[in-house]
DSSP file (Angstrom, degrees, kcal/mol; ACC not computed):
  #  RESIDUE AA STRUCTURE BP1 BP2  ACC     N-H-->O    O-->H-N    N-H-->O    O-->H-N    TCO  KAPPA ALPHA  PHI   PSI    X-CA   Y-CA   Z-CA
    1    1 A X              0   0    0      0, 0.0     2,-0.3     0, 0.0    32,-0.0   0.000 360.0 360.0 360.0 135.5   41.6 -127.1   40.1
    2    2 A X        -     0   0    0     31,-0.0     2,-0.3     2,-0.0    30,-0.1  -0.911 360.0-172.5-161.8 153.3   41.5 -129.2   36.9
    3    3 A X        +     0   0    0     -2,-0.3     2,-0.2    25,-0.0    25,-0.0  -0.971  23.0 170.5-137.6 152.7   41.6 -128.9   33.2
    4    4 A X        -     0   0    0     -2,-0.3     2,-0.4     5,-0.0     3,-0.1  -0.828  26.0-131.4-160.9 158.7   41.1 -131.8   31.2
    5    5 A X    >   -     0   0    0     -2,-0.2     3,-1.8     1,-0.2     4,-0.3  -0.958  21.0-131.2-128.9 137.1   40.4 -133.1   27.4
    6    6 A X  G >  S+     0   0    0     -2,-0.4     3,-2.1     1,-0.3    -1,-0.2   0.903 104.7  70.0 -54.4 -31.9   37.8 -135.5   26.3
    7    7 A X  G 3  S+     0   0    0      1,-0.3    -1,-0.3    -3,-0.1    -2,-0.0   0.959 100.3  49.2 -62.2 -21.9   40.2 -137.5   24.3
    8    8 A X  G <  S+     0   0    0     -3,-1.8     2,-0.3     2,-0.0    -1,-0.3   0.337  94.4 102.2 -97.8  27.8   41.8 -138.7   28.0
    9    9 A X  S <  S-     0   0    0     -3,-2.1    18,-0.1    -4,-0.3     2,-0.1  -0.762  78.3-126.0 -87.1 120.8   38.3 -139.5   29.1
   10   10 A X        -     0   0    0     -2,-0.3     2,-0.5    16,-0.2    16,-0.2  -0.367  18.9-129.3 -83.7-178.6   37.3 -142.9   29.1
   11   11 A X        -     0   0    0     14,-0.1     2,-0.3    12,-0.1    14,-0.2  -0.948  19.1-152.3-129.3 134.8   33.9 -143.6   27.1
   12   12 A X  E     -A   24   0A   0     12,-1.5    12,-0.6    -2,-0.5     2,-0.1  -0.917  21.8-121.2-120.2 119.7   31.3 -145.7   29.4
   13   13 A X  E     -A   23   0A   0     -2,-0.3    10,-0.2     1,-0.2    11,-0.0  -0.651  23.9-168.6 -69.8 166.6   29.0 -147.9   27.2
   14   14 A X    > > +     0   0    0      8,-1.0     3,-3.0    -2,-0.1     5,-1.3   0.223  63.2  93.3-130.7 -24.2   25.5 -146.7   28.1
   15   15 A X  G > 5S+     0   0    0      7,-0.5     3,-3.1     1,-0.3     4,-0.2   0.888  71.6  65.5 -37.2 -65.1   23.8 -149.8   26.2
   16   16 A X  G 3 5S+     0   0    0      1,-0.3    -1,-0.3     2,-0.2    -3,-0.0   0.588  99.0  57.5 -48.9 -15.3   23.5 -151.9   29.0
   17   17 A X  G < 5S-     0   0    0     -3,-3.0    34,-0.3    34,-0.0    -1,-0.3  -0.016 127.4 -99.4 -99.9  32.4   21.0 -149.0   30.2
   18   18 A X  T < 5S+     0   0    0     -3,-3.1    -3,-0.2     1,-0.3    -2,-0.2   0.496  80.8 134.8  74.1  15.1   19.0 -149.6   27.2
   19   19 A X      < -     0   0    0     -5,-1.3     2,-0.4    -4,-0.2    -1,-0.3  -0.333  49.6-126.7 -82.1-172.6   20.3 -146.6   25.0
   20   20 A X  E    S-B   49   0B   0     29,-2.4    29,-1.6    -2,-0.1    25,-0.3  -0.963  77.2 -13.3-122.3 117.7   21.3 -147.1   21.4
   21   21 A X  E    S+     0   0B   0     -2,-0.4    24,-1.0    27,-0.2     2,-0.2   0.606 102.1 132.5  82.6  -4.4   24.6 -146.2   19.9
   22   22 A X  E     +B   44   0B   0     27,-0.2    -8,-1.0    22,-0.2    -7,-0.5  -0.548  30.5 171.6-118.4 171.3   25.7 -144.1   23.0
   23   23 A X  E     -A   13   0A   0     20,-0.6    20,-0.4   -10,-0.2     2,-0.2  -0.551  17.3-143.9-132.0 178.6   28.5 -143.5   25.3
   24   24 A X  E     -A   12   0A   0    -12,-0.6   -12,-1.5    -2,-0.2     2,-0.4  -0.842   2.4-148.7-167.0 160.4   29.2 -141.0   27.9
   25   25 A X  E     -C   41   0B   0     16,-1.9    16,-1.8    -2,-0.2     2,-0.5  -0.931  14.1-140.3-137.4  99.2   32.2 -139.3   29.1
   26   26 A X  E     +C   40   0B   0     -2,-0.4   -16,-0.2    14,-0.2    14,-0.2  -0.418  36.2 162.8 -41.5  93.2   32.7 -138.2   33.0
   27   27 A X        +     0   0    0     12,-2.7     2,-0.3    -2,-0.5    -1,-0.1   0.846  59.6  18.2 -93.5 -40.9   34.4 -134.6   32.5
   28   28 A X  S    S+     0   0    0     11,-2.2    -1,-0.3     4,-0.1     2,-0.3  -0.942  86.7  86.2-136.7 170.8   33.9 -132.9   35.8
   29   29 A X     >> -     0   0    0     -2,-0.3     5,-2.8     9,-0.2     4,-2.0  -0.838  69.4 -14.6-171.0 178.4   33.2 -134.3   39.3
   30   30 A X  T  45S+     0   0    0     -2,-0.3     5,-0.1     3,-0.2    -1,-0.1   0.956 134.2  36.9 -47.9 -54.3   33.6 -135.9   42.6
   31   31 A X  T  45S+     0   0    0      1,-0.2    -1,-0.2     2,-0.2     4,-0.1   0.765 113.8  50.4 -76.1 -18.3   36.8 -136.8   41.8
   32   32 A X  T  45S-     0   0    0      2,-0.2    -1,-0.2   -30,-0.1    -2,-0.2   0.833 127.5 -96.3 -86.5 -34.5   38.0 -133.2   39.4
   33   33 A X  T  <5S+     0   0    0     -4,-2.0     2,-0.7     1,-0.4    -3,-0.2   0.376  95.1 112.8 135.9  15.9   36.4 -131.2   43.0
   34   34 A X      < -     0   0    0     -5,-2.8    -1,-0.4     1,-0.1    -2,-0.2  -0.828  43.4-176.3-133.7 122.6   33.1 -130.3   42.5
   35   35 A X        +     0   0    0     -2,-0.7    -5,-0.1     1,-0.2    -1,-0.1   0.199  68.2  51.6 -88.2  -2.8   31.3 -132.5   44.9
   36   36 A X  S    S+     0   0    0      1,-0.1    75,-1.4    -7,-0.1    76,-0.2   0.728 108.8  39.4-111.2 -34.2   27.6 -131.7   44.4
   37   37 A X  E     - D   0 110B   0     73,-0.2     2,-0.3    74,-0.1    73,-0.2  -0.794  59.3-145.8-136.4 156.8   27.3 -132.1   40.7
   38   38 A X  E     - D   0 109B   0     71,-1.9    71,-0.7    -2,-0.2     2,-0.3  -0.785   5.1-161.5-122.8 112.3   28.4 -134.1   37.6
   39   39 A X  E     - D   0 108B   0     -2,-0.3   -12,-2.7    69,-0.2   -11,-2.2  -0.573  16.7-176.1 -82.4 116.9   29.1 -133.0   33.9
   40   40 A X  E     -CD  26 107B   0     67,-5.1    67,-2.0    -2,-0.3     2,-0.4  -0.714  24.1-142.9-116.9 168.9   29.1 -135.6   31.5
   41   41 A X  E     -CD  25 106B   0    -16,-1.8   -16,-1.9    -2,-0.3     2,-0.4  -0.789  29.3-173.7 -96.0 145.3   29.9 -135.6   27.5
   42   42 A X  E     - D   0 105B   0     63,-3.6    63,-2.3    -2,-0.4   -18,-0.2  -0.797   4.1-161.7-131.8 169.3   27.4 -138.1   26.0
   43   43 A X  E     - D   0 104B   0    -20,-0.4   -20,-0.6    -2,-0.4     2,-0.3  -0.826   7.4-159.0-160.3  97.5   27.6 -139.0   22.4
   44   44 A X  E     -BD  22 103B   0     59,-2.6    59,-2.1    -2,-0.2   -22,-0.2  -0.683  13.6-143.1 -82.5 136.3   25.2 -140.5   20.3
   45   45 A X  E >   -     0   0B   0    -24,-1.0     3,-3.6    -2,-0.3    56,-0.1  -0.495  50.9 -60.6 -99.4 168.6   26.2 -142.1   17.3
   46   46 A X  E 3  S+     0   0B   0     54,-0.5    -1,-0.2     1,-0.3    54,-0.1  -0.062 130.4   5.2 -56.2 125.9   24.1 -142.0   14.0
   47   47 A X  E 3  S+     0   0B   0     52,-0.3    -1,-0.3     1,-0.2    50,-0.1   0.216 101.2 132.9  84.8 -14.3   20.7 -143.5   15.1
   48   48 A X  E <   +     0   0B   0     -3,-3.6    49,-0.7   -27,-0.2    -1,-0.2   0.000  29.3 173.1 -45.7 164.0   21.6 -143.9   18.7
   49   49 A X  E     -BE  20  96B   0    -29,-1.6   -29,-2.4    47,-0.2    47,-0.2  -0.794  33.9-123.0 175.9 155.1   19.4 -142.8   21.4
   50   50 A X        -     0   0    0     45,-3.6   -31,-0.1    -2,-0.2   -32,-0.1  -0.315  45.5-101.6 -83.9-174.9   18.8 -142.8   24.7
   51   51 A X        -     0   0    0    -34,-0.3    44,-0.1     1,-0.1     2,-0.1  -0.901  37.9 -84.9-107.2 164.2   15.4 -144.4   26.2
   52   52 A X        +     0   0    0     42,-0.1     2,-0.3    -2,-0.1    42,-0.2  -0.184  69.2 145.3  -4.6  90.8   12.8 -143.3   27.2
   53   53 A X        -     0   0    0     40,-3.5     2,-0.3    38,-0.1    38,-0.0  -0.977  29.5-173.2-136.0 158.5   13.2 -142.3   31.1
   54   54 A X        +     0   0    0     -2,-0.3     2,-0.3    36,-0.1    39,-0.1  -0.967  15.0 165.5-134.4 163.8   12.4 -140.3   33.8
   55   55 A X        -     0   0    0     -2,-0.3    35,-3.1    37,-0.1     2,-0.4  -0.913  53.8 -79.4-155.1-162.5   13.8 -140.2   37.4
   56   56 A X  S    S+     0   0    0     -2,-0.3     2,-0.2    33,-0.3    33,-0.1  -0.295  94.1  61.3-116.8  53.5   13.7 -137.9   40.0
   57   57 A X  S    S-     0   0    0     -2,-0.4    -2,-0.1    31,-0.1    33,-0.1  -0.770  72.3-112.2-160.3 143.5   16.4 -134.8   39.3
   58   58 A X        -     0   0    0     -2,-0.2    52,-0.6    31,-0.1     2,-0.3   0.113  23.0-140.6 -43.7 147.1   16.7 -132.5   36.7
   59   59 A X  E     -GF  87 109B   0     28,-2.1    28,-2.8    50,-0.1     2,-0.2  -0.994   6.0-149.0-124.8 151.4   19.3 -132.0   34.0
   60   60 A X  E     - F   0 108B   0     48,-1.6    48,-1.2    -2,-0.3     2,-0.3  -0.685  26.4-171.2 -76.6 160.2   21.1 -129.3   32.4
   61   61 A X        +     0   0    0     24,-0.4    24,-1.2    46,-0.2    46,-0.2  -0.923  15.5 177.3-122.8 163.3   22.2 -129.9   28.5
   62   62 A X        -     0   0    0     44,-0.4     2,-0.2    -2,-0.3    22,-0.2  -0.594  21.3-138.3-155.0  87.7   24.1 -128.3   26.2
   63   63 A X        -     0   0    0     20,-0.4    19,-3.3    42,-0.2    20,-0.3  -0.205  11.2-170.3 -81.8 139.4   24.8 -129.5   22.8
   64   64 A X        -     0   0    0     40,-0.3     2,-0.3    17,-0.3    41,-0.2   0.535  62.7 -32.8-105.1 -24.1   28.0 -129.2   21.3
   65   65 A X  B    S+H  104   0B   0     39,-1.3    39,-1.6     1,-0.1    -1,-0.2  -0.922  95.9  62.3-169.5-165.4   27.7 -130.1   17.7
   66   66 A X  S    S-     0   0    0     -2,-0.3    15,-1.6    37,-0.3     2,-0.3   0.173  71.2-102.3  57.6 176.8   25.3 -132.8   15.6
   67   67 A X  E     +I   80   0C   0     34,-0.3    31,-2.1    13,-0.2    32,-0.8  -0.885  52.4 124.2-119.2 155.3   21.5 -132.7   15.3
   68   68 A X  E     -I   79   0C   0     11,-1.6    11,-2.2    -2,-0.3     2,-0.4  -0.907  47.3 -93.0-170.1-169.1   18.9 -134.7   16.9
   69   69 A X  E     -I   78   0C   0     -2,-0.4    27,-2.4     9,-0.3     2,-0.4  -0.939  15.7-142.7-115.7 152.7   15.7 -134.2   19.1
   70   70 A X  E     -IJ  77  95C   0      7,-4.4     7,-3.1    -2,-0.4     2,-0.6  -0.927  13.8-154.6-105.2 119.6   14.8 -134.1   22.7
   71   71 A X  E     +I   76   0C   0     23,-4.3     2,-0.5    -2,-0.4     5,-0.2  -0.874  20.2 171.3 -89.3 113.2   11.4 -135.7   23.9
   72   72 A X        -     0   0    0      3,-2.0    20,-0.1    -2,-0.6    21,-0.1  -0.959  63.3 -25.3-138.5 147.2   10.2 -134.4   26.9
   73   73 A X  S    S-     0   0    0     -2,-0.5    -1,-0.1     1,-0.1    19,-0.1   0.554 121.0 -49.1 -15.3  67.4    7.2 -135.0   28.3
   74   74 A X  S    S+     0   0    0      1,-0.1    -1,-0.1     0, 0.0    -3,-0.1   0.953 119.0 105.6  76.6  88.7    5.1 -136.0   25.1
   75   75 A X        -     0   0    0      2,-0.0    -3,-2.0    -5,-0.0     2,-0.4  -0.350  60.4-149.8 167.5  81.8    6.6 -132.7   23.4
   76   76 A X  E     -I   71   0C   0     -5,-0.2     2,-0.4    -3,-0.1    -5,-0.2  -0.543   9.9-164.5 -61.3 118.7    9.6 -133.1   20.6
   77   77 A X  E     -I   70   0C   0     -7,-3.1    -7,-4.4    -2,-0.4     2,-0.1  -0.999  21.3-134.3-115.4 143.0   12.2 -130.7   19.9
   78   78 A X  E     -I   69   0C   0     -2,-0.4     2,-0.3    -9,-0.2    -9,-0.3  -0.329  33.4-172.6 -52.6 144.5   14.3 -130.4   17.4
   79   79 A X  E     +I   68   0C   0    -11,-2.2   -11,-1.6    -2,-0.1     2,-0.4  -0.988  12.6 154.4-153.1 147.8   17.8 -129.8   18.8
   80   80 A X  E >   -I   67   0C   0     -2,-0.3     3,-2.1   -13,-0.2   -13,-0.2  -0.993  53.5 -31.0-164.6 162.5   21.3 -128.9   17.1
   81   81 A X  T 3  S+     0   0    0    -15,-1.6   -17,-0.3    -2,-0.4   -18,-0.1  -0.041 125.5  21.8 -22.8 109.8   24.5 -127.3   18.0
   82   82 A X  T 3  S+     0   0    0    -19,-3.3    -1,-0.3     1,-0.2     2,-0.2   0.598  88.5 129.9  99.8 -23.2   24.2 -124.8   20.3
   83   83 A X    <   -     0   0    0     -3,-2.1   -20,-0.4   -20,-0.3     2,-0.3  -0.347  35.9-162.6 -78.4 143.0   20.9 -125.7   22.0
   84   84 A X        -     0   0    0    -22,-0.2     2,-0.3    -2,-0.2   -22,-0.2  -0.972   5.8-170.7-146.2 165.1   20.6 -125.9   25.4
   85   85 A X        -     0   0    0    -24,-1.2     2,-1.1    -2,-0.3   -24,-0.4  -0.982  17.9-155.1-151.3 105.1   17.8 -127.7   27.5
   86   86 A X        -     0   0    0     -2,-0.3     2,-0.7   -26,-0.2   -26,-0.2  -0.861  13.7-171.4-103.5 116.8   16.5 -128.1   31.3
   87   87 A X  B     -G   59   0B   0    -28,-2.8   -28,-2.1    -2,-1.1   -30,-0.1  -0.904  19.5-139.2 -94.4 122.8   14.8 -131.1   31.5
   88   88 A X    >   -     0   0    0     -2,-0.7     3,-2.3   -30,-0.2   -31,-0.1  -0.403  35.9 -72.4 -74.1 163.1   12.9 -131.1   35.4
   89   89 A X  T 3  S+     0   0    0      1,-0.2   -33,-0.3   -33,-0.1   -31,-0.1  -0.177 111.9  13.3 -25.4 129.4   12.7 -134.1   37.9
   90   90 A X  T 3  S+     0   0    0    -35,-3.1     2,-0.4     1,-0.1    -1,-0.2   0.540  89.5 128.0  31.9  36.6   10.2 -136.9   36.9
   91   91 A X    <   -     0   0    0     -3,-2.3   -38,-0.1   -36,-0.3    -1,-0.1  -0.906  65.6-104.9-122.8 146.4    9.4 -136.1   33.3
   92   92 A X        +     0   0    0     -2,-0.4    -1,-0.2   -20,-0.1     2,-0.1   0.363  48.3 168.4   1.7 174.7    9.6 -138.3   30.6
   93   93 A X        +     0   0    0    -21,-0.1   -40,-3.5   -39,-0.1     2,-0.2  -0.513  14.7 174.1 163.7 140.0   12.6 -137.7   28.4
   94   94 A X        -     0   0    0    -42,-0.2   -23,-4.3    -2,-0.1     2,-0.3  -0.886  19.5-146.5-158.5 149.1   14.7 -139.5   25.3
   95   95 A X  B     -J   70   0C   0     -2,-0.2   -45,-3.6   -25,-0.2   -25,-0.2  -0.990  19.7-179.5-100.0 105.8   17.5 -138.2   23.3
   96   96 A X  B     -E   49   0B   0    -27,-2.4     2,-0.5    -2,-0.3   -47,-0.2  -0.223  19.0-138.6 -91.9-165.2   17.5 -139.3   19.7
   97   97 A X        +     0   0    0    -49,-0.7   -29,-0.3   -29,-0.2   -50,-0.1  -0.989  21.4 179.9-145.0 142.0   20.2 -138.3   17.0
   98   98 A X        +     0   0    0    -31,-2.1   -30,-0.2    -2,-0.5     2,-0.1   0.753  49.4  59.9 -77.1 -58.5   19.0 -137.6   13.9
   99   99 A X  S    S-     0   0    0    -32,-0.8   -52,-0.3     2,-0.3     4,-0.0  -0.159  83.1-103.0-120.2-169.7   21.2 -136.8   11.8
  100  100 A X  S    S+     0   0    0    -54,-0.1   -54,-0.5    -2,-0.1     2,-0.4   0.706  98.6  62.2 -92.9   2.7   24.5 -138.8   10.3
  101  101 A X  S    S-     0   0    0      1,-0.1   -34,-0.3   -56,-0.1    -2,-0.3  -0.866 110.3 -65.2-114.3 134.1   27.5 -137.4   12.0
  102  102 A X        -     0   0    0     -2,-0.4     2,-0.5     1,-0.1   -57,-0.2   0.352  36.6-136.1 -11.7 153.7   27.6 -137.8   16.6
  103  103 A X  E     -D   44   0B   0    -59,-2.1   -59,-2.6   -37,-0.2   -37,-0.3  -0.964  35.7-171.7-126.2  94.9   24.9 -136.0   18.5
  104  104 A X  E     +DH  43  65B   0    -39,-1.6   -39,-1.3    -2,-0.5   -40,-0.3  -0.707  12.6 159.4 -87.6 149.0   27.4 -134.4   21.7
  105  105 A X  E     -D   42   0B   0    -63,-2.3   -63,-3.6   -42,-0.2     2,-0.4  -0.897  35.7-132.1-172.1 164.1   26.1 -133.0   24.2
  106  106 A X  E     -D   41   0B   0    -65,-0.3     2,-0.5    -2,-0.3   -44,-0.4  -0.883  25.3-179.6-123.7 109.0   26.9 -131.9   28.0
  107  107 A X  E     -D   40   0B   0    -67,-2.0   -67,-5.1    -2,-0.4     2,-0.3  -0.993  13.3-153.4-133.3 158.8   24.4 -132.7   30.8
  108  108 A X  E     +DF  39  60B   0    -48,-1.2   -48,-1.6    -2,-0.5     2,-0.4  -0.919  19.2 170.4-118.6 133.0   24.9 -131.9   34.1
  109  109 A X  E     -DF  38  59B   0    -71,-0.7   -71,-1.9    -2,-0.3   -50,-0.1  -0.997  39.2 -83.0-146.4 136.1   23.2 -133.9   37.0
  110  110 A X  E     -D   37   0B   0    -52,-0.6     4,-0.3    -2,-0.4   -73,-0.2   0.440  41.4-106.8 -18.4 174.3   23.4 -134.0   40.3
  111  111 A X  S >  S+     0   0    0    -75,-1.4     3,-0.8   -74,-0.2    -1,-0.1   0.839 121.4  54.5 -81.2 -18.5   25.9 -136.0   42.0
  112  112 A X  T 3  S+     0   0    0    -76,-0.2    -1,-0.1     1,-0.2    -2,-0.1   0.827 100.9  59.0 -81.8 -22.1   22.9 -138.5   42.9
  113  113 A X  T 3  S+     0   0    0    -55,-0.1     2,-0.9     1,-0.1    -1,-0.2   0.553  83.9  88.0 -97.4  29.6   21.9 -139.0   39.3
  114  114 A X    <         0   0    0     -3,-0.8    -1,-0.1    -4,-0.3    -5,-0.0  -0.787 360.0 360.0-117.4 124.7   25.4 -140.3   38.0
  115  115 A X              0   0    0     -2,-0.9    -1,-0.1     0, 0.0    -2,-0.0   0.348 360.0 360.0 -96.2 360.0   25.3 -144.1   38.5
């Protein structure tokens, strides 16, 4: 069992993997017990985004407040509070933020795609 708060979550720059502005926050996990999968916070700050990428598993999202768009495979959506998103295995994909205030949001990935 665990329950847990973002604030006591450390914040992982994401830059060094060529986003802009962004962070991400390990909430559940190997380590909270669930062994298969991992649920992150990310948070783009105004103008952040992530690149351009694909690899090879799927994510869930789920965004939890701000606005931005989602690219997935040459195909923009608009995205906001509320939204949620299955991106599949090896297509394209970038998260911008939009708008002025953080772009949060919850993806979920396998255990293999948090590096």
């Amino acid at each position: 069992m665990f329950v847990g708060n973002t604030k006591d979550m450390p914040k992982i720059d994401m830059t060094p993997g060529g986003a802009k502005g962004a962070w991400k926050q390990v909430a559940v996990g190997p380590e909270q017990g669930w062994e298969d999968y991992v649920m992150r916070i990310i948070t783009l700050e105004a103008n952040g985004n992530s690149p351009a990428h694909r690899h090879d598993w799927p994510h869930i999202n789920y965004v939890i407040s701000g606005q931005g768009t989602l690219m997935i495979a040459d195909k923009e959506y608009t995205i906001g509070a509320g939204d949620c998103a299955y991106v599949p295995s090896n297509e394209d994909h970038c998260f911008t933020n939009t708008g002025e205030n953080p772009l949060e949001f919850i993806c979920i990935v396998p255990i293999r795609g948090e590096a």
